[in-house]
KOLPA-811426 format. One line per 2 residues: number of its first residue (from 1); their letters; for each residue x negated, y, z of C-alpha. Coordinates in pm, 1 decimal, decimal comma. Layout:
BEGIN
NUM> A> X/Y/Z | ...
//
This chain:
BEGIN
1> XX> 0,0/0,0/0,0 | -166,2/314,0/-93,7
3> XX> -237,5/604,6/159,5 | 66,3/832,8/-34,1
5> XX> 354,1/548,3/-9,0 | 259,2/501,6/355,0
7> XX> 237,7/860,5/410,5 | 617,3/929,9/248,0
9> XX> 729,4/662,6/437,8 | 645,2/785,1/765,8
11> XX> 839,3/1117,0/663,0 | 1128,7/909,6/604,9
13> XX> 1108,2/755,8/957,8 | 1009,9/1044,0/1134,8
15> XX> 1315,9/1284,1/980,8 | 1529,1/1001,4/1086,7
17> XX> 1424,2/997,2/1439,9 | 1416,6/1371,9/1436,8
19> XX> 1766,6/1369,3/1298,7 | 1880,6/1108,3/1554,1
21> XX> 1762,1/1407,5/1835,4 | 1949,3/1635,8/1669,8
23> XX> 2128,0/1706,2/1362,7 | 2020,2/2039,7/1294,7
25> XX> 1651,3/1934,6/1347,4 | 1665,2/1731,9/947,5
27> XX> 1945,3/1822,9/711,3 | 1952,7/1499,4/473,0
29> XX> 2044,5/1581,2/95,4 | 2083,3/1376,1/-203,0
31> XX> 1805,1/1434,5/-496,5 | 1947,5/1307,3/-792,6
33> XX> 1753,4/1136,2/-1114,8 | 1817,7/1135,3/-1448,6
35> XX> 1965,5/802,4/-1553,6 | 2062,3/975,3/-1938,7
37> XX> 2408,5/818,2/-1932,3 | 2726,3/853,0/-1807,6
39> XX> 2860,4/455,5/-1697,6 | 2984,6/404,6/-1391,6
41> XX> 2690,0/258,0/-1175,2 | 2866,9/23,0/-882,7
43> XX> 2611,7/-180,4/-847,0 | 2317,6/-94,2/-672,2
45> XX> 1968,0/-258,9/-541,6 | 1694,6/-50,3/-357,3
47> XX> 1363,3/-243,2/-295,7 | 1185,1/40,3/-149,7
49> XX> 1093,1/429,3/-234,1 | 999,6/358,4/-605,2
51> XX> 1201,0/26,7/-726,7 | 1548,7/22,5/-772,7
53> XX> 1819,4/-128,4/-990,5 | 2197,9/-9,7/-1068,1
55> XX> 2420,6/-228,6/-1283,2 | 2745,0/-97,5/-1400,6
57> XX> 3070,3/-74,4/-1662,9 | 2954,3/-109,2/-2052,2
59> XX> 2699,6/-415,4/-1944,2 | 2477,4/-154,9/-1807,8
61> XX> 2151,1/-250,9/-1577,5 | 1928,4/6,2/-1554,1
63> XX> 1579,0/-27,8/-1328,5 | 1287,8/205,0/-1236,2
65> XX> 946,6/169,1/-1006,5 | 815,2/493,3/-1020,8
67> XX> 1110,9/676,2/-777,4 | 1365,9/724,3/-1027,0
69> XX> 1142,4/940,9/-1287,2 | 1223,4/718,8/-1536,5
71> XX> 1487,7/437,3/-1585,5 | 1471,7/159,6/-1805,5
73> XX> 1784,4/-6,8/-1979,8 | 1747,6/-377,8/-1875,5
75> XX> 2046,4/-526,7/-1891,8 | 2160,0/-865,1/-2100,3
77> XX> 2223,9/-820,3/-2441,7 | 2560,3/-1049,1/-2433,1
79> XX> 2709,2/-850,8/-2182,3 | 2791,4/-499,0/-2283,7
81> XX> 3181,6/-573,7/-2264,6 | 3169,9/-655,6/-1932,9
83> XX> 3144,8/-484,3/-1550,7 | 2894,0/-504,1/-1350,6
85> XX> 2994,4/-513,0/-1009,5 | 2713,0/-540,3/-780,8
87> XX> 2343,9/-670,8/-845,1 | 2048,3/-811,0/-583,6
89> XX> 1686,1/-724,3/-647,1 | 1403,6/-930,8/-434,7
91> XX> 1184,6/-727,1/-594,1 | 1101,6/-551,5/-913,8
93> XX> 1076,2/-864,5/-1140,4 | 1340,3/-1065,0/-983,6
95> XX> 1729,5/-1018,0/-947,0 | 2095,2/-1150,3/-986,0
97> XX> 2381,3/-941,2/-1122,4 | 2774,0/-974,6/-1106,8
99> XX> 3029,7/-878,4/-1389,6 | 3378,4/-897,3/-1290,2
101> XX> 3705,2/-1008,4/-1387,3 | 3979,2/-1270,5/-1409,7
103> XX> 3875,4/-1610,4/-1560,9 | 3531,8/-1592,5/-1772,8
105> XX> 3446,4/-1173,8/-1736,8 | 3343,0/-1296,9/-1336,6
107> XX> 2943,3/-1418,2/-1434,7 | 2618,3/-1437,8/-1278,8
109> XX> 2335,7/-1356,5/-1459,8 | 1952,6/-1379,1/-1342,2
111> XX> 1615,6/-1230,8/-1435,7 | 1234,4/-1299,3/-1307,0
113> XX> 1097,9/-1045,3/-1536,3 | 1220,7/-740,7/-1504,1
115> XX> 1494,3/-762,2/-1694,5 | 1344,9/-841,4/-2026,0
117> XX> 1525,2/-1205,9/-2052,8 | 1816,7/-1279,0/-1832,0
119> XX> 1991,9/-1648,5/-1784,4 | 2370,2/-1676,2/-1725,6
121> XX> 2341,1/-1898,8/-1453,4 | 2757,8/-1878,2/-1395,8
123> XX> 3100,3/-1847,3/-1558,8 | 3413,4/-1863,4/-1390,4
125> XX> 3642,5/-2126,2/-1541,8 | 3916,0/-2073,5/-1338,2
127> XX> 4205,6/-1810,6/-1463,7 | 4290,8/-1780,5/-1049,8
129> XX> 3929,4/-1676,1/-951,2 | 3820,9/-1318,2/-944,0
131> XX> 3483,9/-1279,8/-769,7 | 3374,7/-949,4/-632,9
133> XX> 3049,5/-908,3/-463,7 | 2776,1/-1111,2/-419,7
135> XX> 2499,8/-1124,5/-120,9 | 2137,7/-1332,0/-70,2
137> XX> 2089,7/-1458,7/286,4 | 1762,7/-1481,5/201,6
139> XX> 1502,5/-1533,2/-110,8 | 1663,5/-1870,2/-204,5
141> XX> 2028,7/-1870,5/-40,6 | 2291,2/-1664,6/-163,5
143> XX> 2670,6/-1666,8/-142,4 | 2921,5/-1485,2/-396,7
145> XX> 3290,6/-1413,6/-320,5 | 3634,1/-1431,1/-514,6
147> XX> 3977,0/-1314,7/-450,8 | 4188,7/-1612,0/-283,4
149> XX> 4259,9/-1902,8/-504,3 | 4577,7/-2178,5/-339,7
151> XX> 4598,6/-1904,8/-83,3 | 4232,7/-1895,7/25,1
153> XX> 3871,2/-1649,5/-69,7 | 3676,1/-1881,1/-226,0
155> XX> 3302,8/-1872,1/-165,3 | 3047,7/-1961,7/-417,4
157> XX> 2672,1/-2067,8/-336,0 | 2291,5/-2065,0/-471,9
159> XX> 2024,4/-2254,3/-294,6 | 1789,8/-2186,7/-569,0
161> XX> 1763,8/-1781,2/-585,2 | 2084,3/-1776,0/-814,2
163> XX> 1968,1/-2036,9/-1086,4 | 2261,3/-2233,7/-996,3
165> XX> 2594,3/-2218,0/-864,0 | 2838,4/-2420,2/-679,5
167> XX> 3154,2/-2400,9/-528,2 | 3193,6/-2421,2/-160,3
169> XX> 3478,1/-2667,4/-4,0 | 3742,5/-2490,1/110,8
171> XX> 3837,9/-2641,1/424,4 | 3642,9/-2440,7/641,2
173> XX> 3779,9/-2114,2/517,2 | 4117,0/-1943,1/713,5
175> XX> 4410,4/-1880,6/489,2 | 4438,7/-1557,4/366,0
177> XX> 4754,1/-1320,1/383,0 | 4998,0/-1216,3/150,0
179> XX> 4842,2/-975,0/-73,5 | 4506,6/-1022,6/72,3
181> XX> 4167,6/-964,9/-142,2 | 3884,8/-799,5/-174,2
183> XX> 3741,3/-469,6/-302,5 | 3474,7/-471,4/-546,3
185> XX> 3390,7/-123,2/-533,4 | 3032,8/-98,3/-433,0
187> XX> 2869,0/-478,8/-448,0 | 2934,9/-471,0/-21,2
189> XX> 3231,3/-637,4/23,2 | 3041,4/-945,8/83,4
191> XX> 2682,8/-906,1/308,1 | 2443,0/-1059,1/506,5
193> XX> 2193,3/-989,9/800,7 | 2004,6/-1211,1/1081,8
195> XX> 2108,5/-1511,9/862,9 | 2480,7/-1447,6/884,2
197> XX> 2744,9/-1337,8/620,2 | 3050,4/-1121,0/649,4
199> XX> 3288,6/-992,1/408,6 | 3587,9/-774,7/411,8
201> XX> 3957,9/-755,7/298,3 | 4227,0/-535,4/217,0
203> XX> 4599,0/-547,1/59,9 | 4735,3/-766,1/342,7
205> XX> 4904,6/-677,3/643,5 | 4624,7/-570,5/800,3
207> XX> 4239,7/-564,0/733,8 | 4027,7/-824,7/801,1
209> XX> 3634,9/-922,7/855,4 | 3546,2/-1276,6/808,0
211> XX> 3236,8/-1423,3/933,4 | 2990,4/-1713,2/852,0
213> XX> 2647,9/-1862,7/1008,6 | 2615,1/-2175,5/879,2
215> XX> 2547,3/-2048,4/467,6 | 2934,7/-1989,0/379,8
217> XX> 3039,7/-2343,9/480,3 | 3290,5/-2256,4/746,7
219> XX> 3438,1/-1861,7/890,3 | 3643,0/-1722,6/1162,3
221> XX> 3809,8/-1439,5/1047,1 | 3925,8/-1094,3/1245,5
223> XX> 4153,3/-817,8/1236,2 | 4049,7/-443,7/1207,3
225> XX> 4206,1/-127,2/1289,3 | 4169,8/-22,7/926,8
227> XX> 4449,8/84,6/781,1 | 4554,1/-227,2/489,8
229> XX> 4759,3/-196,9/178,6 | 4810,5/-275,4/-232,3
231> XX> 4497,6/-54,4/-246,3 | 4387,3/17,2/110,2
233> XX> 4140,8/-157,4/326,0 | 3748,9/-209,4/396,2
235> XX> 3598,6/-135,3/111,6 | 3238,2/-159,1/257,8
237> XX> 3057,2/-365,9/552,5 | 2680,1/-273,2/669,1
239> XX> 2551,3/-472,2/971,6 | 2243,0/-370,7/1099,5
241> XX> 2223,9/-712,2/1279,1 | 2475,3/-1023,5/1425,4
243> XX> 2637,6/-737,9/1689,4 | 2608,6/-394,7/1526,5
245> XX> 2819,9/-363,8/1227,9 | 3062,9/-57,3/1045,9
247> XX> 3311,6/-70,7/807,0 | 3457,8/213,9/599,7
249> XX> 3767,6/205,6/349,5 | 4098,1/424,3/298,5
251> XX> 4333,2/405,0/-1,7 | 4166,0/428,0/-366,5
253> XX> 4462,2/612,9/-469,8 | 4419,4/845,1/-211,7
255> XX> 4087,5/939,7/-123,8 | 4134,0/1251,2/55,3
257> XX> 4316,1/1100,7/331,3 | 4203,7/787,5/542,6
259> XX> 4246,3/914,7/900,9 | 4157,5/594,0/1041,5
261> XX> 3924,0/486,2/740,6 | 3627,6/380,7/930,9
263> XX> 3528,3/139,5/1237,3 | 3251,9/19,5/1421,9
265> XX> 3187,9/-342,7/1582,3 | 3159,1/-374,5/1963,9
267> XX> 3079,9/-696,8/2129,2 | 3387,8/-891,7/1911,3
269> XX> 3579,1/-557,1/1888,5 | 3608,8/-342,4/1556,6
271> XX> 3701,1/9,1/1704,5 | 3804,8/319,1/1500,2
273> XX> 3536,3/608,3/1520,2 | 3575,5/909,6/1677,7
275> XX> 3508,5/1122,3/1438,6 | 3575,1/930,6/1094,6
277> XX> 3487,5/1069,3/761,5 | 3858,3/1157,1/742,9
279> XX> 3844,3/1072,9/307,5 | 3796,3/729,5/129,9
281> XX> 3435,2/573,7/156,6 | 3358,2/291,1/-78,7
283> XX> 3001,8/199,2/42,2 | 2821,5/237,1/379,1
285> XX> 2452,1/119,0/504,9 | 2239,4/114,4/792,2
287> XX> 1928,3/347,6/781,5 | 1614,2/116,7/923,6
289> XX> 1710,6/-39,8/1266,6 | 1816,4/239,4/1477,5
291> XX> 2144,8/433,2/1496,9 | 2145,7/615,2/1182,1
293> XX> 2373,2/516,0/869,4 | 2538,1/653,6/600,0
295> XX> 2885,8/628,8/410,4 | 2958,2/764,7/42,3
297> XX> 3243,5/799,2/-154,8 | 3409,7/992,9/-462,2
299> XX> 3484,5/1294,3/-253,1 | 3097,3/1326,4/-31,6
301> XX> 2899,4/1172,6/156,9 | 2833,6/1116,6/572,8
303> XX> 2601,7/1053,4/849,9 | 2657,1/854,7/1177,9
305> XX> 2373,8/893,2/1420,5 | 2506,1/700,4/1686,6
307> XX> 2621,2/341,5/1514,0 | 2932,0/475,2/1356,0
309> XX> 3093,8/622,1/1655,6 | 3102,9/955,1/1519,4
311> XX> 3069,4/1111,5/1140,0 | 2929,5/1434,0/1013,1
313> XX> 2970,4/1539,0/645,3 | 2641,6/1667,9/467,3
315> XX> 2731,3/1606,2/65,9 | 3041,9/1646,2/-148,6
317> XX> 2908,8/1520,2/-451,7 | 3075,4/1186,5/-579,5
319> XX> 2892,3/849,9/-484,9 | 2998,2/487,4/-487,9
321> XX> 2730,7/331,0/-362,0 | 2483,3/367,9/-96,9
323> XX> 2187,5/119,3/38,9 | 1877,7/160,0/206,0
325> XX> 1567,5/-40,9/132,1 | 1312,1/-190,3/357,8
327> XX> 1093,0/57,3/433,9 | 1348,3/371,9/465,0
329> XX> 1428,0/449,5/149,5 | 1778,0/508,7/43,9
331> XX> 1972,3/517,0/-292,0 | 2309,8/644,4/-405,4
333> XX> 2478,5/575,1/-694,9 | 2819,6/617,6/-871,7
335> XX> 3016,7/745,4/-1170,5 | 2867,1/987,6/-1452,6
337> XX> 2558,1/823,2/-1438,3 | 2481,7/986,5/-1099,6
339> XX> 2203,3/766,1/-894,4 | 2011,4/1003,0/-674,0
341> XX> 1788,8/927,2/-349,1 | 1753,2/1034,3/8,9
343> XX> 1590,3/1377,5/138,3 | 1521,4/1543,5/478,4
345> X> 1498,4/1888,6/462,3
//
């Protein structure tokens, strides 16, 4: 690591810290990079201050590892009439993508070299299956969700780093309710951290979290004071580890109101913050392991420095997607092209 990378780094971490002693101390700010299109970018992948991926509508993937100075168009050649959803970088050779869609549009496609060759390594052959979001446990293990199918989410699963696929039983999966699904509006309906996956529901009667530790093979499932209906719910989990989590949502249709759109995990407990971003958020992330995290959405973006208890706006510009990488770094990303990263000021 050279002397400059581990010199912007510690920036990162120490405006974080000095943020977390007081707001007014660092004033984050998104920097935004030019992508030179205008797709939709849903899908996004931060590996640290320089690499990143975003995968979007039109078949777009688009990569850079020098910050976000320049992007590359990576994406697979057979897929420019489909959606990418969400996408997983291990690093800045290797990753696995998700299109969307009823039937055959839901794929999985995987590169090792940067995006010059990719391999299908799924199609959905089932009409009833819609998958949303996919996550990676670790290097090799990775899980991928759909909508219910005979009345249950149905969990898909890679032991290989996303070469192949394979349908998990479902007998070790709760039913889902009426109406219930999933929202695949920022690849985090489905993640993982400390070896355990979680993913998140709308539609239903109420909003629910579901949660695995033994690689998707069986869940218990839990309600959330998140406000649930046709298009209301969690849109986004971030868990910082087994017993700090948050979830943000609201109402796609109505994005300037979702009084009760965001909640934080205590003990067993989802609890409604304080101070919520008071708009619809479709993505949300942890920033390192302390306190601080942010949400985004179409209508800003927000900071929680104290685990999601409380929310203070600091953007209005429209994001979808927001992750952090390893070492600090954090991305944005969303419609018109927009992908922008992180600032202290």
């Amino acid at each position: 690591m050279t002397l400059q990378r581990k010199l912007s780094m510690g920036v990162v971490a120490l405006a974080v810290l000095g943020s977390v002693a007081g707001f007014t101390h660092e004033q984050p700010r998104w920097q935004l990079t030019d992508t030179q299109t205008t797709v939709r970018f849903r899908g996004l992948a931060p590996v640290s201050d320089r690499v990143a991926w975003v995968a979007g509508t039109e078949g777009t993937i688009l990569r850079t590892t020098d910050g976000g100075r320049a992007w590359q168009s990576v994406g697979p050649a057979d897929a420019a009439a489909l959606q990418f959803r969400d996408i997983e970088a291990f690093d800045a050779r290797s990753a696995v993508a998700l299109t969307i869609g009823n039937g055959p549009d839901s794929r999985l496609y995987a590169t090792a070299d940067g995006g010059r060759s990719w391999s299908e390594t799924f199609r959905n052959d089932d009409p009833n299956a819609f998958y949303d979001c996919v996550t990676f446990l670790d290097r090799r293990h990775g899980l991928a969700l759909s909508d219910p199918v005979d009345g249950k989410f149905r969990i898909l699963a890679t032991s290989d780093g996303g070469r192949t696929w394979a349908v998990r039983s479902p007998a070790g999966m709760p039913a889902a309710l009426d109406g219930e699904f999933a929202f695949a509006a920022s690849g985090t309906c489905l993640v993982s951290a400390a070896g355990q996956a979680w993913f998140a529901t709308g539609g239903g009667a109420s909003s629910r979290v579901f949660s695995s530790a033994d690689g998707g093979r069986t869940w218990s499932v839990t309600a959330t004071p998140i406000p649930s209906g046709p298009s209301a719910g969690i849109y986004s989990l971030a868990f910082r580890d087994r017993t700090h989590g948050l979830a943000v949502g609201g109402d796609y249709a109505a994005p300037t109101a979702a009084p009760s759109g965001a909640a934080y995990l205590r003990g067993h407990t989802w609890t409604v913050a304080r101070t919520v971003p008071g708009e619809y958020r479709s993505g949300a992330t942890w920033i390192g392991h302390g306190p601080a995290a942010l949400a985004v959405g179409p209508t800003g973006s927000d900071l929680t420095l104290d685990s999601g208890k409380t929310w203070k706006r600091f953007d209005t510009g429209s994001f979808d997607a927001v992750l952090c990488a390893a070492d600090g770094a954090c991305w944005a990303s969303g419609e018109q092209g927009r992908v922008a990263t992180l600032r202290w000021h």
